[in-house]
Residue, then its C-alpha position, 0 to 999 in steps of 0.5 A: x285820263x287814267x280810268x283807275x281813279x277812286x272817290x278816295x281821298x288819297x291824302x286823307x288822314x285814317x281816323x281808324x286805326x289797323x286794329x279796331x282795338x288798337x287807340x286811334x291817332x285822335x285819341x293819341x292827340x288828346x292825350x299828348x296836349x293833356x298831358x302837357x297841360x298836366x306838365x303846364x299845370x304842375x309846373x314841370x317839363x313835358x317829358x318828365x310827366x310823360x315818364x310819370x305817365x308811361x309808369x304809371x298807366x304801364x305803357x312804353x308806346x302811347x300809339x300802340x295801346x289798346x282802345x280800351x286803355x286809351x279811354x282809361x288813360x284819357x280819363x284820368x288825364x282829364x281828371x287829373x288836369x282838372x277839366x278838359x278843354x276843347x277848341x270848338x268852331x263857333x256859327x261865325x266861324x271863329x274859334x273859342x275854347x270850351x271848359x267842361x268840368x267835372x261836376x262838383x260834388x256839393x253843387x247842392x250846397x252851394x246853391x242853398x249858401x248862395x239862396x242863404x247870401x241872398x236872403x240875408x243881402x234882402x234883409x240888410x238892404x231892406x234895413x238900409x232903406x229903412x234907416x234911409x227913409x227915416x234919413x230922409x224925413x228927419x232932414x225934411x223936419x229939420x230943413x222946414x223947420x229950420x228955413x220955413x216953407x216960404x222963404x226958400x224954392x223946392x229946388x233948393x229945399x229939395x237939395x237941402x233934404x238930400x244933402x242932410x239925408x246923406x250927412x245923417x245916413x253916413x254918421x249913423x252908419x258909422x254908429x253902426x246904426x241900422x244894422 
């Protein structure tokens, strides 16, 4: 065997380009499957976006762009797709994909709309279990009342009182009763 052999991997790809200030082969990756999700999004071909960009960034080589520009380039690529999206190795192995979104700029509202919507569903659900349990005690008026204690079993009475609650609880919704 030859004594000239490294601990280099002959085949391995160079993440690191020439010129430590020039994009890296990565970073050209991830800004071409951008710009075709841009090109996806949008409803238009590839290479139409592509020219768009190449005006709009001012470049003619997408490989030949400074670092410095290629993190300008992809930044606004992802703001412009609205996310980016990246494919990650989960523990098992398998593959799923991962959105990473810009954070919203009214998140505080939103948190207090949705703490306000909970409220207001407690209120009304608590209005609803009242109107229910006067519901409930006016059929068991009416069934006593009506049939007497003695001559029917507490199953039956018990059937009897749900199926009046019920009855009574949809006509007084309908009235708009309860709320």
């Amino acid at each position: 065997m030859s004594d000239d052999l490294s601990d280099e991997d002959p085949f391995a790809e160079d993440e690191e380009p020439e010129d430590k200030n020039q994009i890296t082969e990565g970073m050209v990756k991830k800004a071409t499957y951008l710009i075709h999700k841009l090109a996806e999004r949008k409803g238009q071909d590839f290479k139409e976006i592509q020219k768009k960009c190449k005006k709009l960034f001012a470049y003619t080589n997408l490989a030949k762009v400074t670092l410095e520009d290629g993190h300008k380039i992809i930044d606004k690529l992802i703001e412009l797709t609205g996310g980016e999206e990246e494919v990650s190795n989960t523990d098992e192995g398998s593959r799923r994909r991962v959105i990473k979104k810009e954070p919203a700029k009214k998140e505080e509202k939103v948190v207090q709309d949705e703490g306000e919507k909970i409220e207001e569903l407690e209120a009304e659900l608590g209005k609803l279990a009242e109107m229910l349990q006067i519901c409930v005690g006016l059929s068991r008026d009416i069934v006593q009342e009506e049939m007497g204690k003695d001559n029917i079993t507490e199953g039956t009475q018990a059937m009897l009182i749900k199926s009046f609650a019920a009855t009574l609880y949809i006509d007084a919704s309908k009235r708009g009763l309860g709320k």
